[in-house]
N, C-alpha and C positions, 0 to 999 in steps of 0.2 A: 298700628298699621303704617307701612314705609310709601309716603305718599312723593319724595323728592325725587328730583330725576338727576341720581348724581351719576356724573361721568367720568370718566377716567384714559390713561392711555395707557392701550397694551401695547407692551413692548414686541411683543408676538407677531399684533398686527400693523405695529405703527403708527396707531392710528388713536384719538378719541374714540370712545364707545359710551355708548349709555349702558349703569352697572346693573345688572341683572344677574341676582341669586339663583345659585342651583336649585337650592331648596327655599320656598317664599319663606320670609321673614328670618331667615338663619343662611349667615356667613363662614365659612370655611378659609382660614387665613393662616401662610403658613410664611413665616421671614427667618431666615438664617443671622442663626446666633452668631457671638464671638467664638473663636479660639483662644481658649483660656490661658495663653502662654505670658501675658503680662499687662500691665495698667489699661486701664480703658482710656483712651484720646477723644479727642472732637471729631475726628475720622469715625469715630462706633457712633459719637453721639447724634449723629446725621441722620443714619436710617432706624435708629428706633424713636427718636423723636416723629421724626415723619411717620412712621407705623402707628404708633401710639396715636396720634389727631388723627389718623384714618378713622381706627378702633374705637378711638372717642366719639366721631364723628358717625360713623355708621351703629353705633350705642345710641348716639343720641338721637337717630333716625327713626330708632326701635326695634333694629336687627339684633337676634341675637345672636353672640359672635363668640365662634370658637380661637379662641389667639392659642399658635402655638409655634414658639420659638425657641432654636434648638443650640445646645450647648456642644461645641464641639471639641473634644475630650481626647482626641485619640484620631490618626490618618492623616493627618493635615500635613502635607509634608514643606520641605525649606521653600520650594519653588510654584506654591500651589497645582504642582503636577504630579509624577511619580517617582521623581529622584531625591536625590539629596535627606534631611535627616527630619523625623517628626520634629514638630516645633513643639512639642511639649516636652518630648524625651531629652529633645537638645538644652531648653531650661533646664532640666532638671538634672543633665550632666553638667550644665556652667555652676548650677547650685547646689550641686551634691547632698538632694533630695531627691525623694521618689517622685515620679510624677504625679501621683496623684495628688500630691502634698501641693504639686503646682498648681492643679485644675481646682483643688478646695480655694488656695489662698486667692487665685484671680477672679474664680467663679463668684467669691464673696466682694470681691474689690468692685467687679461688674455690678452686682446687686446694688450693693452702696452707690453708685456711682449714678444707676439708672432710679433709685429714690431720690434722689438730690435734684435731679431731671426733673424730676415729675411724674417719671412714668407711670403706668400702671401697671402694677403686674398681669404677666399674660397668664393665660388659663393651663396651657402644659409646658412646661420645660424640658423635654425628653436628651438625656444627652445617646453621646454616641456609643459609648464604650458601656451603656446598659440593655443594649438594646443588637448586640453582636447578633446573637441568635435570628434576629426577622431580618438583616443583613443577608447573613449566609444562605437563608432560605429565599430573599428572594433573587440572591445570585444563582442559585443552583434553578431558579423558572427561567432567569433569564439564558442560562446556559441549556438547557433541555428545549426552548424554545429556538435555540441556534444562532443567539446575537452574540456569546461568549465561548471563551475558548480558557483553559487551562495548560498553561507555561511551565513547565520546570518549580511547579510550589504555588504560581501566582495564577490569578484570572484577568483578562482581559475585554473588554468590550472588544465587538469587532465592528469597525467605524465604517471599515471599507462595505464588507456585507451588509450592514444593515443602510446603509446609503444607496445602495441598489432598489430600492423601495419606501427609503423614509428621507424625510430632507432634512440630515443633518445640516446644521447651521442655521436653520431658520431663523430664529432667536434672535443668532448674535449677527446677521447679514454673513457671515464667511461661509468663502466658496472650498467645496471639500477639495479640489484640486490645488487650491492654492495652500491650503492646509495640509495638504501630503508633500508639497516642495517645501515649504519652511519648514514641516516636522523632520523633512531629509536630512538639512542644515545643521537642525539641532544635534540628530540621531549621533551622531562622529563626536559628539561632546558629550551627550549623556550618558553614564555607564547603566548594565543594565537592558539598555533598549534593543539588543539584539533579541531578546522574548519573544517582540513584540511580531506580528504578523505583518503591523501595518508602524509606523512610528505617530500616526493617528490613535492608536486604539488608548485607552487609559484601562486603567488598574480598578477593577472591582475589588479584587481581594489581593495582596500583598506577601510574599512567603516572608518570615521574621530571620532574616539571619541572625547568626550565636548570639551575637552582643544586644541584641534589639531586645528591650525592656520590655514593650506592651503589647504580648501577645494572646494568642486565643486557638482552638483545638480545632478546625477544621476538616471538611472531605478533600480536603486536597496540602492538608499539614499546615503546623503553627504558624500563623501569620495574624494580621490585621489587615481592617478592612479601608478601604483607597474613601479621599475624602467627599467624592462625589454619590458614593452608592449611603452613605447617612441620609442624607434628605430626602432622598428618593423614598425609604423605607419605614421613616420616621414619619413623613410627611402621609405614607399610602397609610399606617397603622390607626393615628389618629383625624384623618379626614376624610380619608375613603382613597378609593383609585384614581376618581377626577375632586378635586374640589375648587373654589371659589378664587383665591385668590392667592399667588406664591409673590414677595418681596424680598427685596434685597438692596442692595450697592450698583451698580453700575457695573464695577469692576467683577462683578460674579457675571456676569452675563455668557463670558466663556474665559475659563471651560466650565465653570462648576454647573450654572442653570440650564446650558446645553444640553451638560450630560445628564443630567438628571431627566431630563424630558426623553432623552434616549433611553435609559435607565428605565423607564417608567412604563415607556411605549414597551420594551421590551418584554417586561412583565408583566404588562398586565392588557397590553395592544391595544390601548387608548391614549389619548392626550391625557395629561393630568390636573393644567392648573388652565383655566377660561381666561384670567386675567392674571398679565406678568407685570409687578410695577416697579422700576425700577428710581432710587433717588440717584442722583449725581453728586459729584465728588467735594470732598474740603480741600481746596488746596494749598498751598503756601510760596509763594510767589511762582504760580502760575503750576507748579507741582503736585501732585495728589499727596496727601499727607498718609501716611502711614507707618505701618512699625519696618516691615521689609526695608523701609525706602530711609529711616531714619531720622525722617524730620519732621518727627510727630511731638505735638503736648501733651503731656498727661491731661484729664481732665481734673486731676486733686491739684496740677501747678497752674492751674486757670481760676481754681477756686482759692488757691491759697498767694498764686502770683509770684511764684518761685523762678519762675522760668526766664532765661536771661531774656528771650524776645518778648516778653511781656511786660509794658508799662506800670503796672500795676493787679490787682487781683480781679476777679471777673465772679459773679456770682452765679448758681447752676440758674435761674430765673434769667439771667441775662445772657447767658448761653442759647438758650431756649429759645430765645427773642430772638437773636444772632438769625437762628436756622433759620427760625420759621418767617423773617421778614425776603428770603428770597422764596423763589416757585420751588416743589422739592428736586423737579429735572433739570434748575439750572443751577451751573458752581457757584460756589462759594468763595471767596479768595479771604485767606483768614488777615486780618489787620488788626490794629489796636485800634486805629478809627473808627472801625466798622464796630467794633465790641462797645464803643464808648458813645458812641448811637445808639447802638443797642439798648444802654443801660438807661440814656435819656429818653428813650421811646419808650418804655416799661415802665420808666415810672411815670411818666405822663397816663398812661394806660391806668396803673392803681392808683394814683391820686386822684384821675375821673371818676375812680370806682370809689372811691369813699367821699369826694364832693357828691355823687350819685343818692349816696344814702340821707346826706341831708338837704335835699331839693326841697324846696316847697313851692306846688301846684300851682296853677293862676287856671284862669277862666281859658285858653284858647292858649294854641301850640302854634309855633311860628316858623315850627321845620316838621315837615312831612316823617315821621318818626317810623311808620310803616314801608314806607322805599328806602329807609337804612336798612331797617331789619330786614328784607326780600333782599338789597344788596349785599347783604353778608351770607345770606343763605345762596344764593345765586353765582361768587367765587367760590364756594366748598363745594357748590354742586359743579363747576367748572372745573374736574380734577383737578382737587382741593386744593383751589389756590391764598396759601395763606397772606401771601404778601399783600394780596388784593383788601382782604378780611382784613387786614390789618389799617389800612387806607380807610374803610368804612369805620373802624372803630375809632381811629384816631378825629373823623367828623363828629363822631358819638360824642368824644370826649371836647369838642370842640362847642357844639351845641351842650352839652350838660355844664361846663363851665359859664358859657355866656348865658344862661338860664341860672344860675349860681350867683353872676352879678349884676344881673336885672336885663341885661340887653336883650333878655331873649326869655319868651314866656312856654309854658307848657301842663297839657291840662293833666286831671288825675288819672285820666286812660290812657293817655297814651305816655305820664311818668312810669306807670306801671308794667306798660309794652318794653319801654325804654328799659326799668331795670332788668326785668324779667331776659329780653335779650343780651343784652349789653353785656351781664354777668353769665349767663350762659356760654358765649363764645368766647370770652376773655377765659373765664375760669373752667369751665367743663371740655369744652371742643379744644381751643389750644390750647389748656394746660398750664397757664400759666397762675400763679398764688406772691402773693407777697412776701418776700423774704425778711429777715431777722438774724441780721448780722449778730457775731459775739459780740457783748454789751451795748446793742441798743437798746433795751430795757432801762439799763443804766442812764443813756444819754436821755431817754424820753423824758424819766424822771428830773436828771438833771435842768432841761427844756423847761418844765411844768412850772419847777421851782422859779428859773429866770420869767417865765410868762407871769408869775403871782405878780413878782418883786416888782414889774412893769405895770400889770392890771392895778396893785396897791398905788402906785406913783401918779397915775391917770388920775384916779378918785380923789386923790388929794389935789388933782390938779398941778401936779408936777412935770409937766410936759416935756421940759427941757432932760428931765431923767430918762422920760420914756420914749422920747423918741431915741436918745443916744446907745439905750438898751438897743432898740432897734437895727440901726444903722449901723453898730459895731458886729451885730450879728451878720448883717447882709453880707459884712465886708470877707467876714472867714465863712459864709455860704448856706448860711441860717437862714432862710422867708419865715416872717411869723406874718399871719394876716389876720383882721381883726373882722368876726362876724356876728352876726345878730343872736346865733346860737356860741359865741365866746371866741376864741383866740384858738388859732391853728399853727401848726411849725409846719415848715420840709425842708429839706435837705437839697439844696441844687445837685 
């Protein structure tokens, strides 16, 4: 039973709201996948990190939760509107491969990239280009309903009509007038937009001219389908007409989340999603990082620290920590500073986790162990603020360490409270595990063997060996510290 009162903000209303399922104890959650045209970045790794500790988080609440995030395969064009060239076709002419050969090898790059994460795999993956058929059908209600019109091959929403009674733009705040002067501006550059009715309207369905690779048989001739009517379609098949929760980017908010609410209205004459949440951007001195914009990282030159603006390498555990030490609605500004915090704030987090495990109890607790635990519950219920969560873990680990070295005592109820949460949020809700670098195994051993050769030097009473063992370690970044249960390493 979901006893939490977690809240959140829809971007819909602008507002905090207390979450409330459509259907009790079961979530409806739908967040827009990648476009499969090339490496996943820190830019991808924003909003499914962030999704995922929702998903985690409302799992752990006791809902059960349908995740379903969509692969988009096919419509996505240069300009996220209706000109210029699919971005998958257009890889797959710079690389003189078919495209599907593109969407396998990125689709698998993605996968690998979102394991490395942490993530958890979501419950459906539907992509675009399998799913043509509930597309065209539900263009053809939306056209029989009379928000769409048919062009010369192609279909169009009609922004102008259906604004006469619906509020477009609500979502994203723009006003539709001012959005028919700037679409004017564009119209004299885009080729193409003479189709259109309105230079408002977007493309439901696309005619395929000669040379266009990825097409499909339509009531209105070979074409594909425009990248806003996928989620719309993908989204109604497996959550219903309205469901629970739609996520994304920031940068989706218009056109693509717009139109889809348009889209949705149109065919099916309701709202679709109760709660819109949107994260905010990575950027790069002061820039949103992405692949359009070109000054994006891989996520494999983060892990492996190829990348000329990178210090050194970054592991997905520290990535992880990166995000989730800001709010998910505010930026990010990407740093080596910021990454190298990161990495010292993680491990501070799993070293408390394994000083944790060898605690030993005393009679009476000398930190209120219950108002940590209600203060980490208490920022995830406050539209899951992890940075906050993170602040209470970091006291967690602060009390578990000085209970570790006498200053601070704690009883067996509330050590037990203490693990029971502590690894909870750390490891279940955000997701984060200890990493294992190639050959730390090696080095541990290595370690083990220097701790013998120093424990043997002690017993003989050779101190002058054993502390030098020591103090040459500290100097290239070795701590060994000496406990009642035997001798410990880490690694500054």
């Amino acid at each position: 039973m979901v006893t939490h009162q977690l809240h959140i903000t829809n971007s819909l209303t602008r507002k905090k709201e207390r979450f409330e399922s459509l259907v009790s104890g079961r979530v409806g959650m739908y967040v827009c996948g990648p476009t499969v045209y090339g490496h996943p970045h820190l830019g991808h790794a924003r909003p499914y990190i962030t999704f995922d500790v929702l998903y985690r988080y409302l799992t752990h609440l006791g809902y059960k939760v349908r995740y379903v995030r969509n692969i988009t395969d096919v419509g996505h064009l240069e300009n996220d509107a209706d000109a210029g060239e699919d971005k998958i076709a257009k890889k797959a002419r710079l690389e003189q491969l078919e495209p599907m050969e593109i969407v396998e090898l990125y689709t698998q790059k993605f996968h690998e990239a979102m394991q490395q994460l942490n993530n958890l795999p979501v419950n459906i993956e539907p992509r675009a280009s399998g799913h043509i058929i509930e597309q065209i059908e539900m263009i053809k209600t939306i056209m029989h309903n009379g928000w769409a019109y048919e062009s010369n091959g192609s279909v169009y929403f009609d922004v102008i009509n259906y604004s006469k009674s619906h509020d477009y733009g609500k979502l994203s705040g723009r006003v539709i007038d001012e959005l028919i002067a700037g679409a004017g501006n564009e119209r004299r550059e885009l080729e193409g937009q003479e189709e259109k009715k309105s230079p408002t309207d977007f493309a439901l369905w696309k005619k395929a001219s000669p040379e266009h690779i990825m097409r499909w048989p339509s009531p209105w001739g070979d074409g594909f389908p425009g990248w806003h009517i996928e989620c719309s379609a993908m989204s109604t098949k497996y959550l219903g007409e309205t469901f629970d929760i739609h996520g994304g980017g920031m940068d989706l908010l218009f056109p693509h989340h717009e139109s889809e609410i348009a889209q949705s209205k149109g065919a099916c004459g309701k709202a679709p999603v109760r709660y819109w949440m949107h994260n905010n951007m990575i950027t790069i001195n002061g820039q949103k990082m992405g692949k359009s914009l070109g000054n994006f990282i891989n996520l494999e030159e983060f892990f492996n620290g190829s990348h000329k603006l990178l210090d050194q390498a970054y592991g997905p555990m520290t990535i992880r920590f990166f995000i989730l030490q800001a709010h998910y609605r505010s930026p990010v500004d990407f740093s080596n500073e910021g990454l190298k915090a990161a990495e010292k704030g993680l491990s501070r987090l799993l070293n408390a986790a394994q000083t944790l495990q060898r605690l030993v109890p005393g009679t009476t607790t000398t930190t209120d162990v219950n108002a940590l635990k209600k203060s980490c519950y208490e920022a995830m219920d406050d539209d899951m603020n992890t940075a906050i969560v993170l602040s209470h873990l970091f006291e967690c680990a602060r009390v578990i360490n000085s209970v570790h070295a006498g200053t601070e005592t704690i009883s067996p109820v509330d050590l037990n409270t203490l693990t029971v949460f502590f690894n909870q949020f750390v490891f279940d809700i955000l997701g984060l595990k200890a990493e294992q670098a190639s050959g730390d195994s090696d080095l541990d051993a290595l370690m083990q063997m220097i701790i013998k050769v120093r424990t043997d030097a002690k017993a003989n009473k050779d101190f002058a060996t054993s502390d030098k063992i020591r103090d040459e370690l500290a100097a290239i970044g070795f701590k060994i510290k000496d406990e009642k249960s035997g001798t410990t390493w880490m690694k500054d």
